[in-house]
C-alpha positions as CSV (number, residue, x, y, z in Angstrom):
1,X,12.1,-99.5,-8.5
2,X,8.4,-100.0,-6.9
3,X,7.3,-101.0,-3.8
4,X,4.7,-104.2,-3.8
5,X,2.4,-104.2,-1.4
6,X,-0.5,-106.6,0.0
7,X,-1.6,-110.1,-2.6
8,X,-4.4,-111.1,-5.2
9,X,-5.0,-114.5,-5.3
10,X,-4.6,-116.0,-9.1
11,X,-6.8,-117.9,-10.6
12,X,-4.5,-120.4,-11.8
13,X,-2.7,-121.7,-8.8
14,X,-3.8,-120.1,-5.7
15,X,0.2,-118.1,-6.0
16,X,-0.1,-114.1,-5.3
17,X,0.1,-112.3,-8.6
18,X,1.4,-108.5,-7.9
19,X,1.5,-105.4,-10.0
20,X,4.2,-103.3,-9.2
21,X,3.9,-99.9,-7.8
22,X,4.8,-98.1,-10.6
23,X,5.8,-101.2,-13.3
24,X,4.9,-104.8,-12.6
25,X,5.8,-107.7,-10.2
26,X,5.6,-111.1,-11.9
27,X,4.3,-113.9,-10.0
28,X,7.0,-115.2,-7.1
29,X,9.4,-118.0,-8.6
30,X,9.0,-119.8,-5.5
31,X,5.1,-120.5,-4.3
32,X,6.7,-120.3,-0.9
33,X,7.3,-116.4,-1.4
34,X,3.8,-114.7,-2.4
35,X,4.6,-111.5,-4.2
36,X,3.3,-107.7,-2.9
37,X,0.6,-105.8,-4.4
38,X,0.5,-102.1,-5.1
39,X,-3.3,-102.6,-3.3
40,X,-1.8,-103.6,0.4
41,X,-2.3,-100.4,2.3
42,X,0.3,-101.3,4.9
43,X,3.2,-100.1,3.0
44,X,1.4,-96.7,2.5
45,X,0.9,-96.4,5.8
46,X,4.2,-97.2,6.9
47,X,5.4,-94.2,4.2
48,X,2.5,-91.7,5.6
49,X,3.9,-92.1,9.1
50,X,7.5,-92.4,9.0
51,X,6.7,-88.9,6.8
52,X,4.6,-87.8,10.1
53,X,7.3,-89.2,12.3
54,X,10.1,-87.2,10.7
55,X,8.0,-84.2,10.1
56,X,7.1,-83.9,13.6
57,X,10.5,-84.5,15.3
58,X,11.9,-81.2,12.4
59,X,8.7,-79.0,13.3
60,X,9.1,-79.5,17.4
61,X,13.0,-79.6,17.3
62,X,13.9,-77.4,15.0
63,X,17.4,-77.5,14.9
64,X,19.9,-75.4,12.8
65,X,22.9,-76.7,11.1
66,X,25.1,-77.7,13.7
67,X,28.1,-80.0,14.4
68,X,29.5,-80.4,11.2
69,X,26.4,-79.5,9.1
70,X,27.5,-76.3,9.5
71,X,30.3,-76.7,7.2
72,X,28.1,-78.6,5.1
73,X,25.7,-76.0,4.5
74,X,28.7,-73.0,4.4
75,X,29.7,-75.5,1.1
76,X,26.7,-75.7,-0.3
77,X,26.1,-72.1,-0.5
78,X,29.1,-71.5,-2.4
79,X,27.7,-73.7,-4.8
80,X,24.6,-73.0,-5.3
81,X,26.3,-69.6,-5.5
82,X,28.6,-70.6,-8.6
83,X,31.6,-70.0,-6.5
84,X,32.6,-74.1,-6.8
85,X,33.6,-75.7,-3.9
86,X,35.6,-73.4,-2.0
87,X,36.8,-73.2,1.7
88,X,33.6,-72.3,4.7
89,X,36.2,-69.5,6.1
90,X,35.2,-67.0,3.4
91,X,38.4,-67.0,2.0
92,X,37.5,-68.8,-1.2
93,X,40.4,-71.1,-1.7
94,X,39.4,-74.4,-3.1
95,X,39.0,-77.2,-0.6
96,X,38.1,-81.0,-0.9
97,X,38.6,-81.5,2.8
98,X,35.1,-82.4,3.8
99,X,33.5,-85.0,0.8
100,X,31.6,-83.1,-1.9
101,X,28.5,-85.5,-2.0
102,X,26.5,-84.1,0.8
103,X,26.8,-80.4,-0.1
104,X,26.3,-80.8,-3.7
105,X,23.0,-82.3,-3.0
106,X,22.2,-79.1,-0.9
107,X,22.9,-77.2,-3.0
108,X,20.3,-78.4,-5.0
109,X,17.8,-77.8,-2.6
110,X,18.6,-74.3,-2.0
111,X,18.2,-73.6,-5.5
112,X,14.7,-74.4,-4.4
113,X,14.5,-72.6,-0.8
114,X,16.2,-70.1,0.6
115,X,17.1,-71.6,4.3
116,X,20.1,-73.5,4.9
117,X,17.4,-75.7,7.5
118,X,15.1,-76.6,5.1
119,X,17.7,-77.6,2.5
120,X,18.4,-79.7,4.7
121,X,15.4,-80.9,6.3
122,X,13.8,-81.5,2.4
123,X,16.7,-83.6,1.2
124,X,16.6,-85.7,4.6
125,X,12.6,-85.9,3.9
126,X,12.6,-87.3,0.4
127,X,15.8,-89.8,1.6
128,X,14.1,-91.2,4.3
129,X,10.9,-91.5,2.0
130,X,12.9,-93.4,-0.4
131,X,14.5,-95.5,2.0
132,X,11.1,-96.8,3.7
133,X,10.3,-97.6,-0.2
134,X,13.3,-99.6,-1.1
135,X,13.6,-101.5,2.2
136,X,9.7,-102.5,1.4
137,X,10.8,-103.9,-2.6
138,X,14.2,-105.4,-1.0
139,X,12.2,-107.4,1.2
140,X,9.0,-107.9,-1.4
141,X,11.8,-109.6,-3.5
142,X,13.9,-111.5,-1.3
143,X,11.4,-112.8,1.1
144,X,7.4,-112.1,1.3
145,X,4.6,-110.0,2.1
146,X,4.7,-109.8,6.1
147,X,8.4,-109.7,5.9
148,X,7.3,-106.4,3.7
149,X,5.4,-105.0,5.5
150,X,7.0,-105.8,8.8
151,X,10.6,-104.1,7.5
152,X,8.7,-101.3,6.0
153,X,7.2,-100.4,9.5
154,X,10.9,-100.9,10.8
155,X,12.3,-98.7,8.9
156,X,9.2,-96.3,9.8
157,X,9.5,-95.9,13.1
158,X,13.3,-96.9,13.9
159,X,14.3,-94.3,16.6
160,X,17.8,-93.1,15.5
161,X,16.7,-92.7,12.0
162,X,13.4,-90.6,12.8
163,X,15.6,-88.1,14.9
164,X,18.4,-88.1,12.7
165,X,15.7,-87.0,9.8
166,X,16.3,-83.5,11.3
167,X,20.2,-83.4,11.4
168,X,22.5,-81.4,9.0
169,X,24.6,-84.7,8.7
170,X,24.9,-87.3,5.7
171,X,24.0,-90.5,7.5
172,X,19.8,-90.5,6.2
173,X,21.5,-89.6,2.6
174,X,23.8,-92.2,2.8
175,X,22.0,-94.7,4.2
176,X,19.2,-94.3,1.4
177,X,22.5,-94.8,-1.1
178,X,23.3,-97.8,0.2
179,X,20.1,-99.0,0.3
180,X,19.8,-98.6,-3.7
181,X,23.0,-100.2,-4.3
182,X,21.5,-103.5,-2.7
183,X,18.6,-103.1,-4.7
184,X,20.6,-103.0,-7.7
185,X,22.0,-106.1,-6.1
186,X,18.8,-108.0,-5.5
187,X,17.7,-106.9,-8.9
188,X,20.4,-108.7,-10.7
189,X,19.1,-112.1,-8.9
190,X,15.9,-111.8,-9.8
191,X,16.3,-113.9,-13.2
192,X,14.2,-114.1,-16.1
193,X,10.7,-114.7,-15.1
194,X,10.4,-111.4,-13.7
195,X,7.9,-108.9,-16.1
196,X,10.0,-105.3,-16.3
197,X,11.8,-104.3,-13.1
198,X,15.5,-105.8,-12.8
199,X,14.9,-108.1,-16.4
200,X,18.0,-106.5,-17.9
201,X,20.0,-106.1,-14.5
202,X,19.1,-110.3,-14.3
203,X,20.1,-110.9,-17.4
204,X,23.4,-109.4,-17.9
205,X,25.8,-109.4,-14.9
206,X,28.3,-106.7,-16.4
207,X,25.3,-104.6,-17.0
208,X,24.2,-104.9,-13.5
209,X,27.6,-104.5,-11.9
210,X,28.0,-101.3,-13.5
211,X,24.6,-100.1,-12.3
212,X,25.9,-101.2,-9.0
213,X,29.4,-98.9,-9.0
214,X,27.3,-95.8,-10.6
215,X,25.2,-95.9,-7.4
216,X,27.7,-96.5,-5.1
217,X,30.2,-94.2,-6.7
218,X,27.5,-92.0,-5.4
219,X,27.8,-93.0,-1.8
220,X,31.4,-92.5,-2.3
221,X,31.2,-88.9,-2.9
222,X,29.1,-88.6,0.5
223,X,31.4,-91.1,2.4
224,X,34.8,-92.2,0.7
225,X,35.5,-95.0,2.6
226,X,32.3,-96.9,1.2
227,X,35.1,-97.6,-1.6
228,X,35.9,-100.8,-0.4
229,X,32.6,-102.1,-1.1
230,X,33.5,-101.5,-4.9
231,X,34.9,-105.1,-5.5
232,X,32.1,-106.6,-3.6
233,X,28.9,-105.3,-5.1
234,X,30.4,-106.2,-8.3
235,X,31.1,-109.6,-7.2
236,X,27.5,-110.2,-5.9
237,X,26.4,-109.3,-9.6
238,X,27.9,-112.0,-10.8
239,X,26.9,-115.3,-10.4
240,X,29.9,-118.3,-12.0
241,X,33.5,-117.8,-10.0
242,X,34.7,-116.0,-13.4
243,X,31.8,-113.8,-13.9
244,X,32.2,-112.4,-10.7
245,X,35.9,-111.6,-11.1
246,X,34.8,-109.9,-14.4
247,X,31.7,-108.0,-12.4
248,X,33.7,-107.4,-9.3
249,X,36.6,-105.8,-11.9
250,X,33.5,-103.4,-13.8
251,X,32.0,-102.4,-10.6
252,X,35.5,-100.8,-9.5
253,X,36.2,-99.7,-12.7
254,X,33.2,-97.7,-12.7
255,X,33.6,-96.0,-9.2
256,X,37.0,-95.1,-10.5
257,X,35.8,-93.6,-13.6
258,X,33.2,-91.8,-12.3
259,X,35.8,-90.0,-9.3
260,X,38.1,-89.2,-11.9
261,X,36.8,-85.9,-13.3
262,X,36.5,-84.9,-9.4
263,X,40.2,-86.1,-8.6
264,X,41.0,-84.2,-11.8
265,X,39.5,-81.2,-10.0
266,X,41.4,-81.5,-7.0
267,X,44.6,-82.1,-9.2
268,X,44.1,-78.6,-10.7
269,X,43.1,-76.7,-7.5
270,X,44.5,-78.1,-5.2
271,X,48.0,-78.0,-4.3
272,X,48.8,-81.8,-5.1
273,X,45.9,-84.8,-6.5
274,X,43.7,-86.5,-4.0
275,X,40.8,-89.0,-5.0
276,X,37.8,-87.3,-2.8
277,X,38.8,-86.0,0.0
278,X,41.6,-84.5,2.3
279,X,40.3,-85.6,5.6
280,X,41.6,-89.1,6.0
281,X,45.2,-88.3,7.1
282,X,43.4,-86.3,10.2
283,X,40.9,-88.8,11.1
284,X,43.4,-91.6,10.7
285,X,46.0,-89.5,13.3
286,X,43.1,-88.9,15.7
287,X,42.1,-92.6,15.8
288,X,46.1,-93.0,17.4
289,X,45.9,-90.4,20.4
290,X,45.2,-91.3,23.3
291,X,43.9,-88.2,24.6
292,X,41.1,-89.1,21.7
293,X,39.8,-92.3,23.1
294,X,38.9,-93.4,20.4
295,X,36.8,-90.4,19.4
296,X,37.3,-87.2,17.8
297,X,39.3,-84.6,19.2
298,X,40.1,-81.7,17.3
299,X,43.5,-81.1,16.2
300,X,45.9,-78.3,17.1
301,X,49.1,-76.6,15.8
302,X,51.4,-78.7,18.1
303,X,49.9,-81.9,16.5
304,X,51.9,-83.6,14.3
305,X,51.6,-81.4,10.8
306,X,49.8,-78.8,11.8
307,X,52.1,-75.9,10.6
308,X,51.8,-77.7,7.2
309,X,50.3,-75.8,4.3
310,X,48.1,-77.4,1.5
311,X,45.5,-79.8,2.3
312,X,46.6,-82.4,0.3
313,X,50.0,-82.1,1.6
314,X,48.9,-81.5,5.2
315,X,46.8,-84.9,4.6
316,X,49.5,-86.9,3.4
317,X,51.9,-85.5,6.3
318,X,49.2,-86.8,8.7
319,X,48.9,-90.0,7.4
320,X,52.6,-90.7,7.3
321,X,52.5,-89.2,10.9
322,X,50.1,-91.9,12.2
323,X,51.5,-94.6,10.3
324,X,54.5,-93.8,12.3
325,X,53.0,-93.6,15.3
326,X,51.4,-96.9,14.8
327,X,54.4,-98.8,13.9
328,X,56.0,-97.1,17.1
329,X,53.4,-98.8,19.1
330,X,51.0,-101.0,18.1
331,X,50.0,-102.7,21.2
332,X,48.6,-98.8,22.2
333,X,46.7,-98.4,19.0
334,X,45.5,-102.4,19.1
335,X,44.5,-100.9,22.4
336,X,42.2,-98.7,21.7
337,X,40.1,-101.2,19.4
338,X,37.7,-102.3,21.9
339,X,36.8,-98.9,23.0
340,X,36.8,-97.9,18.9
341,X,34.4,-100.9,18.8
342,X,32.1,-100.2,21.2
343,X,31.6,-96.5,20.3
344,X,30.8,-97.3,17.0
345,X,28.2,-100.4,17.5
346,X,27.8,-100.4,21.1
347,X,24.8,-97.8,21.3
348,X,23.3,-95.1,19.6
349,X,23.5,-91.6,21.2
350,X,24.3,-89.1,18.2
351,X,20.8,-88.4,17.3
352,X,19.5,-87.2,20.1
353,X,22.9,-85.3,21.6
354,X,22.4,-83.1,17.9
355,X,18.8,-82.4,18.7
356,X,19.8,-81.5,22.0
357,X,22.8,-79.3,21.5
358,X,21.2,-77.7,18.6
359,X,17.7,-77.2,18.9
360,X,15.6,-74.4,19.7
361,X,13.2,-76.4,22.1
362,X,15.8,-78.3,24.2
363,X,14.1,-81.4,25.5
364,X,14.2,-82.1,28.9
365,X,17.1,-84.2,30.6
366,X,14.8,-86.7,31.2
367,X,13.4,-87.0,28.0
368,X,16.9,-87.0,26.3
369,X,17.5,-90.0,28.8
370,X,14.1,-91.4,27.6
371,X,15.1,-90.8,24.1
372,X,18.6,-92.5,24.2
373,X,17.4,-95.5,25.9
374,X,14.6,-96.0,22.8
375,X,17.8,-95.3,20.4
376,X,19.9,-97.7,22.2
377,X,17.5,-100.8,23.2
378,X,16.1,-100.3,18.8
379,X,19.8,-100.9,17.8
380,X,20.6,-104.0,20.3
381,X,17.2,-105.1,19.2
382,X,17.5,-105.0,15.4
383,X,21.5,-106.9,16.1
384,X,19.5,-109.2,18.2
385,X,17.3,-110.3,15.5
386,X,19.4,-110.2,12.7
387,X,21.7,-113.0,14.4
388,X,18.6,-115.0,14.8
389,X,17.5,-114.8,11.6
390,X,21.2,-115.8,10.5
391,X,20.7,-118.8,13.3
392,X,18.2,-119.8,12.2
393,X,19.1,-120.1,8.6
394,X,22.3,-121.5,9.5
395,X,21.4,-124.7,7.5
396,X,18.9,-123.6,5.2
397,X,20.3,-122.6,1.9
398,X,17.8,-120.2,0.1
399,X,16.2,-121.1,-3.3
400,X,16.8,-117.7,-4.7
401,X,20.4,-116.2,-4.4
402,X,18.5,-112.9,-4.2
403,X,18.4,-113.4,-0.2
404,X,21.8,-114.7,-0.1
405,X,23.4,-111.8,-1.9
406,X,21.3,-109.1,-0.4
407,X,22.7,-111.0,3.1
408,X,25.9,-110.7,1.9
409,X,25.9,-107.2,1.0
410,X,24.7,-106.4,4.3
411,X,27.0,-108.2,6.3
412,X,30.1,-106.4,4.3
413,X,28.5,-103.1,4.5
414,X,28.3,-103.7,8.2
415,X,31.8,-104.9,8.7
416,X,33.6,-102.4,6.7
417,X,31.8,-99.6,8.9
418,X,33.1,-101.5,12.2
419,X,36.6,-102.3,10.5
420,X,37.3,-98.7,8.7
421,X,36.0,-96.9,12.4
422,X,38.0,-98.9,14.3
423,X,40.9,-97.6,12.2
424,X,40.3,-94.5,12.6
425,X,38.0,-92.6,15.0
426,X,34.5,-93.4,16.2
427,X,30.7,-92.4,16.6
428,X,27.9,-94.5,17.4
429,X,26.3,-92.1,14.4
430,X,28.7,-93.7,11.7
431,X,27.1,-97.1,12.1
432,X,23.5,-95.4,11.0
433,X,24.2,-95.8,7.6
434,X,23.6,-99.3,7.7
435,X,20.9,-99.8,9.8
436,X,18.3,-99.9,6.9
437,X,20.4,-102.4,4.7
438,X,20.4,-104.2,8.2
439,X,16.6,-103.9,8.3
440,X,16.6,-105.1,4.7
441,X,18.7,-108.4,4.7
442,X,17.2,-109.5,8.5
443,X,15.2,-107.5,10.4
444,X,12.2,-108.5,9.0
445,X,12.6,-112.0,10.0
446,X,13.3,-115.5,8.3
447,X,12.2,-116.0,4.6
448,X,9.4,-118.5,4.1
449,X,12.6,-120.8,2.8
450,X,14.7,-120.3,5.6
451,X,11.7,-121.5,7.6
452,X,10.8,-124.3,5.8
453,X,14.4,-125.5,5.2
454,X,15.8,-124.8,8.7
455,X,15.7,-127.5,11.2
């Protein structure tokens, strides 16, 4: 994938011609839609400082693994160690209680560094690098230059994901993921005028579906529940009623396939099978206390299941136990929706109560206040203008499905986070992940066809 930045007028018809960053951009199918140039320093600088941004909030903050990075980092020792994935208590059972994704990409780093924080600082460095250059070629194909640039600077300086740069957590790995699965998606749309990048992906539907479900069986192993987006990447591939049936069946098939050898490994070390992870039952009984509200609380031995022993088992106890309790009453746990709801999209906190709790220079209380409020007021902002940018294209149907299925994927992204959390248990952090696909699909405004065709 390259990022296009900045135009060069042709000599033909006046239309941008753009070389991609690091293959080609053919010329826009729609002279509405001026391509990007690799030339256009505005991109660059948008990388350079959301680099800067991030290095400077790891070098003044500092912070250890904390929360549950430490768990993350405990697993990614023991595999960098060639233990596999075993249990953080030292005990060196096998686990599969916390998703493998996130530590097995540590554990890459630390074959490179020695220090659990820069592990962890490096992968979140070369994510959020990545991210700023996808969310610039999402937006070079779907709309045009200043809706580029402008996104790319978005994504640069947006407050939550500059702090959260510095956080043992998966949300800048994950979002980054996503991010790359709706590139796949935007290139299957881009049909066959364009030079190199996406030419087969356009082309062949299956092809580009299954490109789809590896990259989000990726995402899976860092967050399970992005599963349910399985069916619907695959169906944005396609592009008649059947071939998105077909692409839609492919995409799952290949998240599946690709899990299996891990849910093979569980089946063998574990004391019963379980697809990625043995944390759902918990989260899912959590999500019906009470005493939670809607949050996490952590669990005790007089809990439902907590004398149980195996994790799968202990899982599956927990999940029958709030299933129960649900059906026992559902007006509570309907109840607690609206609190679910609003801790998940109602503001954004998370970032900077890590970076206080764990730091070694704790910032002030009133710069923790200051901090929050530019968290929460970038969040209501970026909802703010991605219903506008919906309203305004409300009537305008865009000449390149590109827009509409990058749209689409961004919309289901951000509803299955809202859905799935209100399910369970909630954190303004959880809705991170979608920011930059948010960024990507609206943020940078209307589309030179949703302002040409909208009334």
């Amino acid at each position: 994938m390259a990022v296009t930045i900045g135009e060069r007028p042709g000599k033909r018809d006046g239309r941008a011609q753009a070389p991609l960053l690091m293959n080609s951009f053919s010329e826009s199918e729609d002279p509405r839609r001026p391509a990007i140039a690799s030339s256009d320093a505005s991109v660059w600088w948008a990388l350079a400082i959301a680099l800067a941004l991030r290095l400077a909030t790891i070098a003044y903050f500092a912070p250890p693994p904390s929360w549950d990075g430490t768990i993350y980092t405990a697993l990614a020792r023991s595999l960098a160690s060639g233990q596999g994935y075993v249990h953080w208590d030292g005990s060196g059972r096998a686990t599969a209680f916390f998703p493998v994704g996130y530590p097995a990409v540590l554990s890459v780093a630390l074959r490179f560094v020695r220090s659990d924080a820069l592990a962890v600082w490096s992968v979140n460095l070369l994510a959020g690098a990545a991210g700023c250059a996808l969310t610039a070629w999402i937006v070079g194909r779907i709309a045009d230059v200043r809706a580029a640039r402008t996104a790319a600077w978005m994504y640069a300086l947006y407050p939550s994901l500059v702090l959260f740069s510095a956080a043992a957590m998966t949300e800048t790995l994950q979002s980054t993921l996503l991010l790359a699965v709706m590139a796949v998606v935007v290139a299957s749309k881009d049909g066959p005028r364009t030079d190199q990048a996406g030419t087969s992906l356009a082309r062949n539907p299956a092809l580009a579906s299954v490109a789809a479900g590896i990259v989000l069986a990726a995402a899976c192993f860092v967050r399970p529940q992005t599963i349910v987006l399985a069916p619907i990447v695959g169906g944005l591939c396609g592009r008649s009623r059947s071939s998105r049936v077909i692409c839609a069946l492919l995409s799952t098939a290949t998240v599946l396939a690709l899990a299996a050898p891990w849910a093979a490994r569980n089946a063998r070390e574990l004391d019963a099978p379980t697809l990625y992870s043995t944390n759902g039952g918990s989260n899912l009984l959590i999500g019906t206390l009470p005493s939670a509200r809607g949050g996490y609380r952590a669990l005790t031995a007089s809990d439902p299941c907590g004398l149980v022993r195996g994790e799968v088992r202990r899982d599956r106890c927990m999940t029958r136990a709030a299933v129960d309790r649900i059906a026992n009453d559902p007006l509570g746990w309907v109840a607690l929706a609206p609190r679910k709801a609003l801790k998940t999209v109602g503001y954004e906190w998370s970032a900077v109560s890590y970076l206080r709790s764990a730091s070694v220079n704790k910032p002030p209380r009133w710069v923790t206040a200051l901090l929050a409020a530019l968290c929460t007021t970038g969040w209501w902002a970026l909802v703010a203008r991605a219903i506008a940018t919906s309203w305004r294209a409300r009537r305008a149907r865009d000449p390149r499905e590109a827009t509409r299925s990058a749209r689409w994927f961004a919309l289901a992204a951000a509803a299955s986070v809202l859905l799935v959390h209100v399910a369970f248990i909630a954190d303004d952090r959880y809705h991170l992940v979608v920011v930059p696909v948010m960024i990507a699909a609206w943020g940078a405004g209307s589309s030179p066809s949703d302002r040409a065709l909208a009334p």
